[in-house]
N, C-alpha and C positions, 0 to 999 in steps of 0.2 A: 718454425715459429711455434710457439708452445699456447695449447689453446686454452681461452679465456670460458671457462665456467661461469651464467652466471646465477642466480637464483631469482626465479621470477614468482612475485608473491602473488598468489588469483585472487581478487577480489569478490566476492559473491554478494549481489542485494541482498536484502532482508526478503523475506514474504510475507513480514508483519503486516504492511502499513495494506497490502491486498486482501488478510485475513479482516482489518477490524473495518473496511469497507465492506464487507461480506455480513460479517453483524450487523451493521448500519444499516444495509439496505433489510434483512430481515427485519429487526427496529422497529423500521421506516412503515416496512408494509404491515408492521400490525396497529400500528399506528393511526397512518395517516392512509386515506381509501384512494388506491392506488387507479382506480378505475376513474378519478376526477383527472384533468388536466393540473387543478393548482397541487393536488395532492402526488405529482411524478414530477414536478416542478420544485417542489422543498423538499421532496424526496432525493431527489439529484443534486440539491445546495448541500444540503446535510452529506450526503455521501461525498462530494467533492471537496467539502471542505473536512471532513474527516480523511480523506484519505491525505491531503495537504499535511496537515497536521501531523498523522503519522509518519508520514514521509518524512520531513524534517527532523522527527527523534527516533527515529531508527536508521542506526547506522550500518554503515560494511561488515557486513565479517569476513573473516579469513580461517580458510578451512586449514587446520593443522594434521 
C-alpha cells in the first residue's frame, strides 16, 4: 500500500492578548492604590475584561 503524506498545519496562540494584560495591570497599579481592596477589585475587572477583548481580536497564526 502506498503511504499517505499528510501535511499537518500547527496552529500557535497569539501572546498578544497576555502582553496587553501585562500593561493593564501596570495601568492599573499606577492608577488605582492597589493596597485598598475596591482598588484590586477594578483592578481585576479592567484586566479581565481587557484581556477578553484581546482574546477575541487576536487571532491564530501559523508558523511558516
Amino acid at each position: 500500500m502506498a503511504e499517505m503524506h499528510r501535511t499537518v498545519e500547527k496552529r500557535i496562540k497569539s501572546a498578544m492578548p497576555l502582553w496587553i494584560t501585562a500593561a493593564l495591570v501596570v495601568i492599573c497599579g499606577l492608577i488605582f492604590p492597589l493596597y485598598r481592596i475596591w482598588g484590586i477589585l477594578v483592578s481585576a475587572a479592567v484586566c479581565l475584561i481587557g484581556y477578553l477583548i484581546a482574546k477575541g481580536g487576536c487571532a491564530y497564526r501559523c508558523p511558516s
